[in-house]
LUMLUM-177825 format. One line per 5 residues: their letters; for each residue x, y, z of N, C-alpha, C. Coordinates in nm, 2 decimals. Each point is the difference from the previous one (the first is absolute). Example, Ala and Ser with C-alpha at 12.3 -4.5 7.8 and 13.67 -1.06 7.14 Angstrom:
% residues 2
as) 1.32:-0.57:0.78:-0.09:0.12:0.00:0.09:0.12:0.00 ~ -0.04:0.11:-0.07:0.09:0.11:0.00:-0.08:0.11:0.08 $
//
This chain:
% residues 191
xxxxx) 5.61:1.01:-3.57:-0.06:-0.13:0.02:-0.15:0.01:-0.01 ~ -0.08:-0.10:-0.08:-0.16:-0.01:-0.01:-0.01:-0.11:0.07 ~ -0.13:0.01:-0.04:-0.08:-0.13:0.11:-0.12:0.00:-0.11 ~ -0.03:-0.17:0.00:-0.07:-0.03:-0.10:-0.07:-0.14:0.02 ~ -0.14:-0.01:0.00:-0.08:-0.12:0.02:-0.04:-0.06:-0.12 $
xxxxx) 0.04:-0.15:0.05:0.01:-0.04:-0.20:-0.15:0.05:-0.02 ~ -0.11:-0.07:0.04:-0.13:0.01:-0.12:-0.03:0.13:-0.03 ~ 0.07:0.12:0.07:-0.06:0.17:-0.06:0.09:0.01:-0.07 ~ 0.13:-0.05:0.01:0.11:0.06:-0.12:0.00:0.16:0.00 ~ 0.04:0.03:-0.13:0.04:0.16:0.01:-0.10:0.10:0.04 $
xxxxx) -0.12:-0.06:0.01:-0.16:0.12:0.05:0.03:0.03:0.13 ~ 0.07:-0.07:0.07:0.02:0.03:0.14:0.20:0.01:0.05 ~ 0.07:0.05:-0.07:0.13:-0.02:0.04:0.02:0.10:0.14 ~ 0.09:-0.04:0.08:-0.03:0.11:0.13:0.17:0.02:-0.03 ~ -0.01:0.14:0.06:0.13:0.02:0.07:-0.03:0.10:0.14 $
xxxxx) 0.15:0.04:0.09:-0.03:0.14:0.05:0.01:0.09:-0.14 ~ -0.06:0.11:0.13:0.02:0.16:-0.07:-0.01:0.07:0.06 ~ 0.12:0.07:-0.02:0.06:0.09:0.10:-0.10:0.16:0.02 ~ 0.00:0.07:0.07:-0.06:0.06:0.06:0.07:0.17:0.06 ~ -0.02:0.05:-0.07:0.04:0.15:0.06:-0.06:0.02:0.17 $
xxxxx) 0.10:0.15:0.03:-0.02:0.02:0.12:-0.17:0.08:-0.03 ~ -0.02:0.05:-0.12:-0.15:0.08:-0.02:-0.07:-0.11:-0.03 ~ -0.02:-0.10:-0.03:-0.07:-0.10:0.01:-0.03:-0.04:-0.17 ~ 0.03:0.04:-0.05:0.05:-0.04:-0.17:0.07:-0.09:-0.02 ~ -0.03:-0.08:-0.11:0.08:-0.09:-0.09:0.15:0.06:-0.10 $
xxxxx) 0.10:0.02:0.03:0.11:0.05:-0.06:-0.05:-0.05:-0.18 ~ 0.04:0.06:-0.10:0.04:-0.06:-0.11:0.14:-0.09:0.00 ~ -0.06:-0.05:-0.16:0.17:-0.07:-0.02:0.15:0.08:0.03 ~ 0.08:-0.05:0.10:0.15:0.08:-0.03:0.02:-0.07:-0.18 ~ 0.06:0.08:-0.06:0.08:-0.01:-0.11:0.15:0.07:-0.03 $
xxxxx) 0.06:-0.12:-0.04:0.15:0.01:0.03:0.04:0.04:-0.15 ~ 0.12:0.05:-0.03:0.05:0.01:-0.11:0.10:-0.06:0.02 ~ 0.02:-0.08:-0.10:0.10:-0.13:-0.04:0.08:0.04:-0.11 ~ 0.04:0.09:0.00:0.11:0.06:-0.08:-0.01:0.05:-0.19 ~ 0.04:-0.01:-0.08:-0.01:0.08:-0.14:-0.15:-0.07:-0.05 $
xxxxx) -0.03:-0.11:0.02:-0.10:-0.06:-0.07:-0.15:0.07:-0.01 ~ -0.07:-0.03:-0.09:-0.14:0.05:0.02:-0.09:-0.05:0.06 ~ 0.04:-0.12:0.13:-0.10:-0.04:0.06:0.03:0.01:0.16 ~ -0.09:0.05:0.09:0.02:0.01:0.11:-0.08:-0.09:0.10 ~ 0.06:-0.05:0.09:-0.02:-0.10:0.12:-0.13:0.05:0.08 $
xxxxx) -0.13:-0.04:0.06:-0.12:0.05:0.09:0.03:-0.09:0.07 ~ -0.04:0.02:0.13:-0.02:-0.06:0.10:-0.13:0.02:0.11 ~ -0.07:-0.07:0.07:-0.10:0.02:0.09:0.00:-0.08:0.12 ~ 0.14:-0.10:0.00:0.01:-0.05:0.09:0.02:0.03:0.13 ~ -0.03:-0.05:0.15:-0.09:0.10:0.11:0.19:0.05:0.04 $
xxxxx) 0.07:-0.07:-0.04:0.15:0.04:0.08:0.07:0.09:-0.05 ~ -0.04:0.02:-0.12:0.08:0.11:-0.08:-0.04:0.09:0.06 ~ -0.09:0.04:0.11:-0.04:0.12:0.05:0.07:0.03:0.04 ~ 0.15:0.02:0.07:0.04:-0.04:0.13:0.07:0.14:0.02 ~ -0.05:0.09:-0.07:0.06:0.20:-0.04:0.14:0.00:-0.02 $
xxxxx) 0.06:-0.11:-0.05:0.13:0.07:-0.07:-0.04:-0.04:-0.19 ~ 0.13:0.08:-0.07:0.02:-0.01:-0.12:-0.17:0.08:-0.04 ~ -0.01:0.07:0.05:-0.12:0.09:-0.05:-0.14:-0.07:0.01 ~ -0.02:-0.13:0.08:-0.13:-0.06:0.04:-0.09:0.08:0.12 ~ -0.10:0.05:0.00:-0.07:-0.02:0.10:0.02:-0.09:0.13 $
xxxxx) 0.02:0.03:0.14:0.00:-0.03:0.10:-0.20:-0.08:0.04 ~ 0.02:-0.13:-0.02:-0.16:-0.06:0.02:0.06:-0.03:0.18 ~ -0.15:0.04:0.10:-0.02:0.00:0.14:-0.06:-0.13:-0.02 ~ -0.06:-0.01:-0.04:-0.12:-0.16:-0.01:-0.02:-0.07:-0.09 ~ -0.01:-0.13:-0.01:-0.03:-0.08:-0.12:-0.12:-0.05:0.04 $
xxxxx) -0.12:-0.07:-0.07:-0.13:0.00:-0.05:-0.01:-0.13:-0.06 ~ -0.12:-0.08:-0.01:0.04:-0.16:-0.16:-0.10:0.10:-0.06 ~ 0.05:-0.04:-0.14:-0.06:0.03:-0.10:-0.01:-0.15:-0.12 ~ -0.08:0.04:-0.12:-0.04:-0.06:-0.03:-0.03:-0.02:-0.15 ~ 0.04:-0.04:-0.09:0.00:0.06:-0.14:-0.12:-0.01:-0.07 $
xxxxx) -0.13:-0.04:0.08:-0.13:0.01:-0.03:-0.03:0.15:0.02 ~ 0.10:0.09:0.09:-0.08:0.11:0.03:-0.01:0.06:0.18 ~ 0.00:-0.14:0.06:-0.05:0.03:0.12:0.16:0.03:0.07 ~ -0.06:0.07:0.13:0.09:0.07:0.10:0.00:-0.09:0.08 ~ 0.09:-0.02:0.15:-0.07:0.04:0.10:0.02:0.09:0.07 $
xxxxx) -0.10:0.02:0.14:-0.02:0.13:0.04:0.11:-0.01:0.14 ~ 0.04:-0.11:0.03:0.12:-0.02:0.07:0.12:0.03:0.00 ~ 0.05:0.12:0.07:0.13:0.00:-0.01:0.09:0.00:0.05 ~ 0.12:-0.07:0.00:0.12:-0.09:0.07:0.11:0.12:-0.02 ~ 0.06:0.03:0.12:0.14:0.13:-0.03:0.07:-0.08:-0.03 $
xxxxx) 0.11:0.08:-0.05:0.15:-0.07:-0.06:0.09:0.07:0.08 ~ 0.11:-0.11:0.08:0.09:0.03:0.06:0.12:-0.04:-0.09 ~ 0.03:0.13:-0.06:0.11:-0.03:-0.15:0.15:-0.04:0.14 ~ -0.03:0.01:0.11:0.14:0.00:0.09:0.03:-0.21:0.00 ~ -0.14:-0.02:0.00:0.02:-0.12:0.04:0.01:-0.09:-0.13 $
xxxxx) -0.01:0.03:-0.11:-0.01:-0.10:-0.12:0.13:0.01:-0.05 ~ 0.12:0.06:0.02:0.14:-0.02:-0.01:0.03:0.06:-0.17 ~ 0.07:-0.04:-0.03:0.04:0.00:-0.09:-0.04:-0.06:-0.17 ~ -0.12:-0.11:0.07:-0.03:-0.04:-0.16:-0.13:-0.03:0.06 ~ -0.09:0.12:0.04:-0.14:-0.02:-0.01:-0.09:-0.13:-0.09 $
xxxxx) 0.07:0.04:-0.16:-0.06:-0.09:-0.08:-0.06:-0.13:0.02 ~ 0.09:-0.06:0.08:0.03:-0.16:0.08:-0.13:0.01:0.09 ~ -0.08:0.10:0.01:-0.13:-0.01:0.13:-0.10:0.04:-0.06 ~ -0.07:-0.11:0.05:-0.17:-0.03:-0.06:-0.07:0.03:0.11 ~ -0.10:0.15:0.02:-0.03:0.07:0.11:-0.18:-0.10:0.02 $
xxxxx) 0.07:-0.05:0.10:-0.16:-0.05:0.07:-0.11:0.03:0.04 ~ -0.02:0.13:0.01:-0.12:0.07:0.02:-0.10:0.02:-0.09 ~ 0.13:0.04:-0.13:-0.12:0.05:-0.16:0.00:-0.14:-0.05 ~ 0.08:-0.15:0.05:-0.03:-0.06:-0.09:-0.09:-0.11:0.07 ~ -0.04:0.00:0.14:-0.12:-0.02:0.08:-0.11:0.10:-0.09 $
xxxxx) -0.03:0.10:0.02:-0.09:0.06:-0.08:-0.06:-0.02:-0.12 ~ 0.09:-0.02:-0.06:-0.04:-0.06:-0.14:-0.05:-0.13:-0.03 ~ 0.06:-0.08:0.07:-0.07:-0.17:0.01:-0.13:0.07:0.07 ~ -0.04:0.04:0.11:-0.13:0.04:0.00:-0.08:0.04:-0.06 ~ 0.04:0.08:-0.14:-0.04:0.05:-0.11:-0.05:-0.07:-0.08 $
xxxxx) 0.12:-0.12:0.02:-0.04:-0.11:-0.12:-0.13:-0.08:0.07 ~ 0.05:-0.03:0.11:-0.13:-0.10:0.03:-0.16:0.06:0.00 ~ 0.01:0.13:0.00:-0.14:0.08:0.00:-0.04:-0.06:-0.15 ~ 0.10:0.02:-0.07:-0.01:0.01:-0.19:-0.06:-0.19:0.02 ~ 0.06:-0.07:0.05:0.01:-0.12:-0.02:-0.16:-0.05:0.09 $
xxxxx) -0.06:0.06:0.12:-0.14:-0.01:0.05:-0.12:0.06:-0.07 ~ 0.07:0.08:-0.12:-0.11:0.08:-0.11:-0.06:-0.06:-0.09 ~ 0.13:-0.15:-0.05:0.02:-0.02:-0.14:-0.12:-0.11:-0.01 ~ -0.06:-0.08:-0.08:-0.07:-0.10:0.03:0.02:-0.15:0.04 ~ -0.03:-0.02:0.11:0.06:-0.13:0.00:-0.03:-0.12:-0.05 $
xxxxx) 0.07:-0.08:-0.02:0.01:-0.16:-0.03:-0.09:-0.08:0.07 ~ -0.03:-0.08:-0.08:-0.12:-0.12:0.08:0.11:-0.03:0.07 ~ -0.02:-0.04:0.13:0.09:-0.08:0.13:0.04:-0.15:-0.10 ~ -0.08:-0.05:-0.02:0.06:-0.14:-0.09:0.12:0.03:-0.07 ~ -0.02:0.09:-0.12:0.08:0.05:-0.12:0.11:0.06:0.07 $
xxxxx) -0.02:0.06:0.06:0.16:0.08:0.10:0.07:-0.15:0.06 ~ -0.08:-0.09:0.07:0.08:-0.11:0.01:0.05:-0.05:-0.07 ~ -0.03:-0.04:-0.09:0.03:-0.06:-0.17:0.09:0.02:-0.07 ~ 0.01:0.20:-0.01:0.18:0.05:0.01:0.02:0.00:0.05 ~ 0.00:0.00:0.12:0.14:-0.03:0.10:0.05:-0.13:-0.02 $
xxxxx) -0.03:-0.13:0.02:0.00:-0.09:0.00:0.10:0.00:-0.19 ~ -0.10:-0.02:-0.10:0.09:0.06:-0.12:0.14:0.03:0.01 ~ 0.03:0.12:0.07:0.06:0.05:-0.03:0.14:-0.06:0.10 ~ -0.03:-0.09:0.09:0.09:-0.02:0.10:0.05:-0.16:-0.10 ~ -0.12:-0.09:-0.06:0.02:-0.12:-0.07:0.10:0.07:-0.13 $
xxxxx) 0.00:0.13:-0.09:0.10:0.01:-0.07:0.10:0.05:0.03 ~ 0.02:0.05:0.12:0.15:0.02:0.05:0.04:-0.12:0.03 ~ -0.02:-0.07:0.02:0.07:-0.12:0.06:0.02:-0.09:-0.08 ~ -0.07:-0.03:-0.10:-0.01:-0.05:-0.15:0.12:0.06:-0.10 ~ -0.02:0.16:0.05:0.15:0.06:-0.12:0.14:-0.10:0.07 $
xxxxx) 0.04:0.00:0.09:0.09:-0.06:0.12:0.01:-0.13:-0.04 ~ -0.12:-0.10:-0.02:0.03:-0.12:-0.02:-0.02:-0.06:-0.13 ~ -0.08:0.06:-0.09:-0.03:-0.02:-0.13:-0.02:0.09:-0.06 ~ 0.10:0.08:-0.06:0.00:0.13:-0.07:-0.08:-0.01:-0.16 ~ -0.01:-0.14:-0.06:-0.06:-0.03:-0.14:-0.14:0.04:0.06 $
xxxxx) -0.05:-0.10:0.10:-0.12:-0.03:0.02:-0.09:0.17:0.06 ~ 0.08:0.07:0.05:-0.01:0.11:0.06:-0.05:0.08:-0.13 ~ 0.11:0.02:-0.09:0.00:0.12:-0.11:-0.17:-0.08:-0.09 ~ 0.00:-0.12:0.02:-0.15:-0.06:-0.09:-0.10:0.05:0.06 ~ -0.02:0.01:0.13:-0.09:0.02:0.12:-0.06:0.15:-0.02 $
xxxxx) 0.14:0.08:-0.02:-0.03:0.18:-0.01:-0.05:0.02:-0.11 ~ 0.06:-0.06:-0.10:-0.05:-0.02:-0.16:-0.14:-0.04:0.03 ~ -0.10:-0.10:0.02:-0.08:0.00:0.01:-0.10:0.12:0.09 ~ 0.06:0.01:0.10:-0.08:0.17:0.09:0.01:0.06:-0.05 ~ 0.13:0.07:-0.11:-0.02:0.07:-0.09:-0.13:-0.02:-0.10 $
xxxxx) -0.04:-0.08:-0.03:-0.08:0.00:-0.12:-0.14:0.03:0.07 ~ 0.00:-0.07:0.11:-0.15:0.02:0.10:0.00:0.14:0.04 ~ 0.10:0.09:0.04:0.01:0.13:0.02:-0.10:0.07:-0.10 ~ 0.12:0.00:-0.12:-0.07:0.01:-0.09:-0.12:0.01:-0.06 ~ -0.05:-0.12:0.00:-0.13:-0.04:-0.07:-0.10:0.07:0.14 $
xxxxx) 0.01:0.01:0.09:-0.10:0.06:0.11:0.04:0.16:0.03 ~ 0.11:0.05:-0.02:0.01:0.13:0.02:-0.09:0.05:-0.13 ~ 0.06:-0.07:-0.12:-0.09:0.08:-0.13:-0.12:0.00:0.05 ~ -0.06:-0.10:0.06:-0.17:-0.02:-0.01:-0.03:0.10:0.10 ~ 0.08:0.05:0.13:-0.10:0.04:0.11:0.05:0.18:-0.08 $
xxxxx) 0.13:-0.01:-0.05:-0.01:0.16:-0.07:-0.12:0.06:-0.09 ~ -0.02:-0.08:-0.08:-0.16:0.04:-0.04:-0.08:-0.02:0.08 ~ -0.04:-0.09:0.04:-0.12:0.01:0.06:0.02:0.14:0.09 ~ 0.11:0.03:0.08:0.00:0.14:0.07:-0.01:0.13:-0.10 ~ 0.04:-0.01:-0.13:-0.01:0.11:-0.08:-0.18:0.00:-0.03 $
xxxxx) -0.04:-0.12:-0.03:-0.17:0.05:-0.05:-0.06:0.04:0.14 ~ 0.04:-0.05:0.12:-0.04:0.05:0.08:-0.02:0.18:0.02 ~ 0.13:0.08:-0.01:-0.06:0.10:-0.02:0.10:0.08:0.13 ~ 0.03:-0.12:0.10:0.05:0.06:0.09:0.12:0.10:0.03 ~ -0.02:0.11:0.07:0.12:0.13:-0.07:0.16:-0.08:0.04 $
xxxxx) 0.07:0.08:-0.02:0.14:-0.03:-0.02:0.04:0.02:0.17 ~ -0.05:0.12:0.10:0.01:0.02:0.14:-0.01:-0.14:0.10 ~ -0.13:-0.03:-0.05:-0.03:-0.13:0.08:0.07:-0.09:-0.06 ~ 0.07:-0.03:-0.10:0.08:-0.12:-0.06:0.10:0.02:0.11 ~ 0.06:0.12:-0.03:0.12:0.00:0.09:-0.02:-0.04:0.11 $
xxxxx) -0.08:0.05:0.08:-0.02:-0.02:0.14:0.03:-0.18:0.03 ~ -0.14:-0.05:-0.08:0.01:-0.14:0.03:0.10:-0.08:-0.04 ~ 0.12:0.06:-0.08:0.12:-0.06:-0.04:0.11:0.01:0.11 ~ 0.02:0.13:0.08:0.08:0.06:0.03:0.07:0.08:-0.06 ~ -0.02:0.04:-0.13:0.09:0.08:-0.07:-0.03:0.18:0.00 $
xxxxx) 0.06:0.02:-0.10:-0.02:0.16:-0.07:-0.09:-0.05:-0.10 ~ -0.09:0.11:-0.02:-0.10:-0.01:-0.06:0.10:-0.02:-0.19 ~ 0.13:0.08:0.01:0.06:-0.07:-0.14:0.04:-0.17:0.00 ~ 0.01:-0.04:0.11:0.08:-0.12:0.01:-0.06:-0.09:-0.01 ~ -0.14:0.04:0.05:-0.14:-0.10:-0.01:-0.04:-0.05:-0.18 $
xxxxx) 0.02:0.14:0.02:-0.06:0.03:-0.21:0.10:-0.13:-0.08 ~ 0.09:0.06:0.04:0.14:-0.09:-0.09:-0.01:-0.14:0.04 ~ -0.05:-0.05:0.10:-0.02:-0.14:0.05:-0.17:-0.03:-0.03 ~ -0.03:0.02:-0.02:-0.14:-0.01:-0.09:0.02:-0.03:-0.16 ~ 0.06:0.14:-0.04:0.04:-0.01:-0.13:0.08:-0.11:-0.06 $
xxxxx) 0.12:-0.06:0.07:0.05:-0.09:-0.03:-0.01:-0.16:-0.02 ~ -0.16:0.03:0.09:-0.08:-0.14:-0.01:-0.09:-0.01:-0.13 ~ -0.06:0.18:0.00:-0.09:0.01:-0.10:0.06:0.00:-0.18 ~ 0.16:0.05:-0.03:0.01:0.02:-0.12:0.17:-0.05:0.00 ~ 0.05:-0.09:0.14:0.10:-0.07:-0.06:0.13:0.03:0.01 $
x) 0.11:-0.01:0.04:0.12:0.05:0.04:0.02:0.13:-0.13 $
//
């Protein structure tokens, strides 16, 4: 199971991760699935659980598909997770990780207070609009589509003559410095 904050999307996906008794990250188990030429990986924190040739993980950690750790770490009582671990979303690494995010999210640049009101507000008037007038709704996004648009292209150049490196894009986006690029790029040269 991941964990995922819509506006970082995939630059920030969290899960646990399981954790050796030496204090190492296990690699993928990989299973063999019989005559075929393709075999099963896994890095999910439960598959640790030392049977079928896994690694025995003492601790799980959040991690983070940007990269980051944390330095926190939660034991595993494999006695008490029964029988279908999978079913358990460990609250320690996935406290951690929303901490993670909100560091990422105190970095990023913020919104004029007005304009953050503005979408929110937005965005509450087209939910409720999909619900009661779904024509008038899809016209509505059609048009924010086209303002998107026409203002993402403009502030993407203007950020490219600016000059400013691809690090600090990220930062003030919240992204990976590729995720930044790609979301720049797609304002600058177009789906």
């Amino acid at each position: 199971m991941g964990w995922r904050v819509e506006e970082f999307g995939g630059s920030h996906d969290g899960r646990a991760v399981a954790v050796l008794a030496d204090g190492t990250e296990p690699g993928p188990v990989i299973y063999d699935t019989g005559s075929s030429g393709s075999v099963h990986r896994s890095s999910e924190w439960w598959i640790y659980d030392g049977t079928l040739r896994a690694p025995l993980a003492t601790h799980l950690r959040g991690g983070c598909s940007c990269g980051w750790r944390g330095t926190d770490l939660h034991a595993v009582d494999w006695t008490l997770l029964g029988d279908r671990p999978y079913d358990t979303d460990p609250l320690g690494p996935m406290e951690d990780w929303f901490l993670h995010v909100r560091q990422v999210d105190a970095n990023a640049v913020p919104l004029p207070e007005v304009l953050a009101g503005l979408l929110q507000l937005l965005d509450e008037q087209l939910t409720s609009l999909a619900a009661t007038g779904p024509l008038a709704a899809l016209r509505a996004v059609a048009m924010l589509e086209r303002t998107a648009g026409r203002t993402g292209t403009e502030a993407a150049h203007k950020l490219a003559a600016s000059g400013t490196d691809w690090k600090s894009v990220a930062v003030a986006l919240g992204l990976t410095e590729d995720d930044a690029q790609a979301r720049v790029d797609q304002y600058r040269y177009g789906d």
